[in-house]
C-alpha positions in Angstrom: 0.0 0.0 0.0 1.3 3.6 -0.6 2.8 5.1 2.5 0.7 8.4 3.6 3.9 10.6 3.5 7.1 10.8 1.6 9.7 9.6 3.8 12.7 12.0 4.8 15.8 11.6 2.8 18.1 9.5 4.7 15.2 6.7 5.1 15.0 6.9 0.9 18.4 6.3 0.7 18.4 3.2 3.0 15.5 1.9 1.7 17.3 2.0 -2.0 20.2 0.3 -0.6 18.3 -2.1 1.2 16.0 -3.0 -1.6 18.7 -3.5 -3.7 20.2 -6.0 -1.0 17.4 -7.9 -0.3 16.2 -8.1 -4.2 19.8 -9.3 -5.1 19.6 -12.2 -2.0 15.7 -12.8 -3.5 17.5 -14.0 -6.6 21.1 -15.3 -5.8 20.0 -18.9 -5.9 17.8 -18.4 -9.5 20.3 -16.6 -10.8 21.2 -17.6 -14.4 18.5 -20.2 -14.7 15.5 -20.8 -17.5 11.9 -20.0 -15.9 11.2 -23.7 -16.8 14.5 -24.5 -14.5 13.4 -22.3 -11.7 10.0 -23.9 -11.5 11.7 -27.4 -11.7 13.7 -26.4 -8.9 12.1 -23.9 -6.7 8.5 -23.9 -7.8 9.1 -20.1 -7.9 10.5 -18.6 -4.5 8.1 -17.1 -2.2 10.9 -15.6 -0.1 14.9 -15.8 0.8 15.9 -19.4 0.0 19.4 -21.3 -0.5 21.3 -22.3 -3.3 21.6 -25.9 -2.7 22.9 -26.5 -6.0 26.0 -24.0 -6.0 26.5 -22.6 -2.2 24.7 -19.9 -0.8 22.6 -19.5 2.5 19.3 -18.1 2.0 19.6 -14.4 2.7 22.5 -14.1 1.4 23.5 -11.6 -1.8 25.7 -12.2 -4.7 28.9 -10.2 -5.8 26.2 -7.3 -6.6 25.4 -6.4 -2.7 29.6 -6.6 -2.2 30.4 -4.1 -4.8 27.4 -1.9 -3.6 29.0 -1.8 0.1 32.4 -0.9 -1.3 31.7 1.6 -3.2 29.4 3.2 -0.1 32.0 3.0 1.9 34.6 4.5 -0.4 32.3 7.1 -0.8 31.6 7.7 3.1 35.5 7.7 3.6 36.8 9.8 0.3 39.0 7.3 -0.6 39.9 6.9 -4.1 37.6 4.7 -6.2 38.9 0.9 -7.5 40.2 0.8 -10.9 38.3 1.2 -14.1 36.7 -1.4 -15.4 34.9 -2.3 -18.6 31.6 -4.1 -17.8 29.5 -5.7 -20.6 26.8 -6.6 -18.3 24.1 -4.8 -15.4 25.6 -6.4 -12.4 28.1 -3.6 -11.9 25.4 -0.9 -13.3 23.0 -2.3 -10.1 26.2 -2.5 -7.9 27.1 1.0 -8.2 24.2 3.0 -8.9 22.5 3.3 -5.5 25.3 4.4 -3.6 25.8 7.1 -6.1 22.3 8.1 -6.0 23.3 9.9 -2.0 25.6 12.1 -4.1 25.1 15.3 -6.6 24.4 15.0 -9.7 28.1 16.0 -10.7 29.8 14.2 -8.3 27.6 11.1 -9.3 28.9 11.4 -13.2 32.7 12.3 -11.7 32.7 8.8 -10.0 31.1 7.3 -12.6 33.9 8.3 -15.0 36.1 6.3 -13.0 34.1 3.4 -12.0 32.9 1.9 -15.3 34.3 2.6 -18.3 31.9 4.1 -21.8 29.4 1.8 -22.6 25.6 0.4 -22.5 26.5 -0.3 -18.9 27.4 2.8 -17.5 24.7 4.4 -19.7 22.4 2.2 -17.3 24.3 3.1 -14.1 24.0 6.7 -15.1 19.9 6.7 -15.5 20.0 4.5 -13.1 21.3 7.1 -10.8 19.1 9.6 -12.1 15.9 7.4 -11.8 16.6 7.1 -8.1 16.9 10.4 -7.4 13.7 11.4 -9.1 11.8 8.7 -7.0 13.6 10.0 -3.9 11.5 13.5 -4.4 8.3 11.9 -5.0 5.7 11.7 -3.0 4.5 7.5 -3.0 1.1 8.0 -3.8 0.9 10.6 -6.6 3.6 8.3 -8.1 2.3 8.0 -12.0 3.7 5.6 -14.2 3.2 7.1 -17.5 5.6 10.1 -15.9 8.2 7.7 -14.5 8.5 6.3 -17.4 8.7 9.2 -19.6 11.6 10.8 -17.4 12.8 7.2 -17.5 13.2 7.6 -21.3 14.5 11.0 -21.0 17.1 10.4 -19.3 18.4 6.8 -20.7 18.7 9.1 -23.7 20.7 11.9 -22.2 22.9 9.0 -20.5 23.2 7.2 -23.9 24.4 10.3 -25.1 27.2 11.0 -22.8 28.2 7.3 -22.4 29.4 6.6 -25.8 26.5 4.2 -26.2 24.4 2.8 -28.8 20.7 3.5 -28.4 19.9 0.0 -27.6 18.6 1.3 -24.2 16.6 4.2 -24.9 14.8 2.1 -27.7 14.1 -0.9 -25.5 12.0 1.2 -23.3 10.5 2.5 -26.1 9.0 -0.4 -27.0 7.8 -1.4 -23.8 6.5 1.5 -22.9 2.8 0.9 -23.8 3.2 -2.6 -22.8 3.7 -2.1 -18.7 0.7 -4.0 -18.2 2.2 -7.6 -19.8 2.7 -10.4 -17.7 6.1 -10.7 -16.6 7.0 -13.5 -18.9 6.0 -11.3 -21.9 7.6 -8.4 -20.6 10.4 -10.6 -20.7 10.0 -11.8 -24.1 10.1 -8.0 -25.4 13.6 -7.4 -23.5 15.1 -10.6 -25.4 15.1 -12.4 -22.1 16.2 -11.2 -19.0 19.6 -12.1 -19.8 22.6 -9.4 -17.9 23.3 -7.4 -21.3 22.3 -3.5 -20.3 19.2 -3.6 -22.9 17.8 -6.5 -21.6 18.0 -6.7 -17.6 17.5 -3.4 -16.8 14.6 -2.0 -19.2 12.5 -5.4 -17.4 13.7 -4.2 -14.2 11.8 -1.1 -14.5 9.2 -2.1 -16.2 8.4 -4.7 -13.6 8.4 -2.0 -10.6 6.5 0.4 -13.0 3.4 -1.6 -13.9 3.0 -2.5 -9.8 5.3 0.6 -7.9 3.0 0.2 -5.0 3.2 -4.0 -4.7 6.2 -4.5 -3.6 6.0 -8.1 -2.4 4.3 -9.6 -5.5 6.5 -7.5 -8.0 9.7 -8.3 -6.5 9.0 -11.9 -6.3 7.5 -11.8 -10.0 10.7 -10.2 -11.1 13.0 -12.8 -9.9 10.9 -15.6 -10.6 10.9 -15.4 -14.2 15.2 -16.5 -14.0 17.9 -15.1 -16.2 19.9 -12.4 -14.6 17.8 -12.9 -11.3 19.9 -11.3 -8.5 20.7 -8.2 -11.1 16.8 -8.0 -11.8 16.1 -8.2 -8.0 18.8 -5.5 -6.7 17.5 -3.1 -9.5 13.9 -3.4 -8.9 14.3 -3.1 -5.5 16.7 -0.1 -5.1 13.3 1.7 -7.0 11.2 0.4 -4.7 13.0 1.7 -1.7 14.0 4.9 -3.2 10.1 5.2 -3.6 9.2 4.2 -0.4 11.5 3.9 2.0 12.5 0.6 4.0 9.5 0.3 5.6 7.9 -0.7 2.6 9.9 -4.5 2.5 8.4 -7.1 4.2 9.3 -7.4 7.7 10.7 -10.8 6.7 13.3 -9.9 4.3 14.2 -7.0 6.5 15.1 -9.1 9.2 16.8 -12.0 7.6 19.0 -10.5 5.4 22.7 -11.4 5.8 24.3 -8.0 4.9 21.7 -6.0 6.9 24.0 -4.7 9.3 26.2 -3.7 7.0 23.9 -2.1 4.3 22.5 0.1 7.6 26.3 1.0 8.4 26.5 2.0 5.1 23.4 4.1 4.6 24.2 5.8 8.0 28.1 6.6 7.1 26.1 8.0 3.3 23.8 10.7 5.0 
């Protein structure tokens, strides 16, 4: 349900860094699977579960939740951000996006310029960063979708334009955007699968919490379930939800048994 006020700042940006943790644990243990596989193995989560098959305790995030904390608490201290690398994939775009979103606009880009090298995937980190920080000013329940998306658009384009990328990104949202109310399957079908490439992970991501921004529990869960790039899809759709909403907004569930929770509080805490 929509919250009655917009919550202050420094409970936005927790809630976008916990979201992003607990959607990245959600999915750790479908991650890289076919939907057929994850309803062979899983019958579709309904919550944090283990990844019996390669290691992992239910709770628990991937490589995505790591890199997130880093780079928070690089940020938080001023120290000089890791080496550039050259990503082909949205892992690293969800990684580093929501800590960035606590920043300025300009300081945001300057880190970005060292953290991810030109590309689709720091085009996505960039709007991304963006995206969050437009939800972080809304108010939850005038939240309109047709608006989100349309900033949404906006700004993928003005990223793709300073990113040296194609406009694979900006034209996959095009085409979904009168399509938000697909199932998620089909939703996935028009992003070529949720595979980790930039055009197709992230454009479902925000379709998913666009066509429910206000059902949190059944989106999230609908995200991840339909495999691919499940912990990417997770972190991404629920760094939006929690820059919307807050924490509060996560089951108390999730909140609770997240592994990292400690941590991703330090980290919020040491942000604002």
């Amino acid at each position: 349900m929509p919250t009655a006020l917009a919550p202050s700042p420094p409970d936005r940006l927790l809630g976008a860094l916990l979201g992003a943790a607990i959607g990245d644990a959600l999915g750790m243990p479908l991650d890289g699977l076919s939907h057929q596989n994850v309803r062979l193995y899983y019958r579709g989560v309904k919550g944090f579960a283990a990844d019996e098959k390669r290691g992992g305790a239910a709770g628990t995030g991937t490589e995505i939740t790591a890199q997130m904390l880093r780079l928070a608490r690089d940020l938080a201290s001023g120290r000089a951000p890791e080496a550039r690398s050259d990503p082909e994939r949205t892992a690293q775009a969800a990684a580093i996006s929501v800590p960035l979103s606590a920043r300025s606009a300009e300081e945001a880009d300057a880190w970005l310029a060292h953290v991810a090298a030109p590309g689709p995937a720091r085009a996505a980190a960039q709007a991304h960063v963006m995206t969050l920080r437009r939800l972080m000013q809304n108010v939850p329940s005038a939240f309109e979708p047709p608006a989100f998306w349309a900033a949404l658009q906006a700004d993928t384009a003005a990223a793709e334009a300073t990113c040296g990328s194609d406009g694979n990104l900006s034209a996959r949202l095009a085409s979904l955007a009168d399509n938000l109310n697909l199932f998620p399957l089909d939703l996935q079908d028009l992003c070529n699968g949720t595979g980790a490439m930039p055009d197709e992970a992230w454009p479902f991501a925000a379709a998913m919490f666009a066509r429910g921004p206000h059902l949190v529990e059944a989106t999230m869960l609908s995200a991840v379930n339909v495999g691919g790039a499940s912990a990417t899809v997770g972190a991404l759709v629920g760094g939006l939800f929690g820059a919307l909403h807050g924490p509060a907004i996560f089951p108390a569930a999730w909140r609770e048994n997240l592994v990292a929770r400690a941590a991703v509080e330090a980290a919020a805490q040491a942000l604002t």
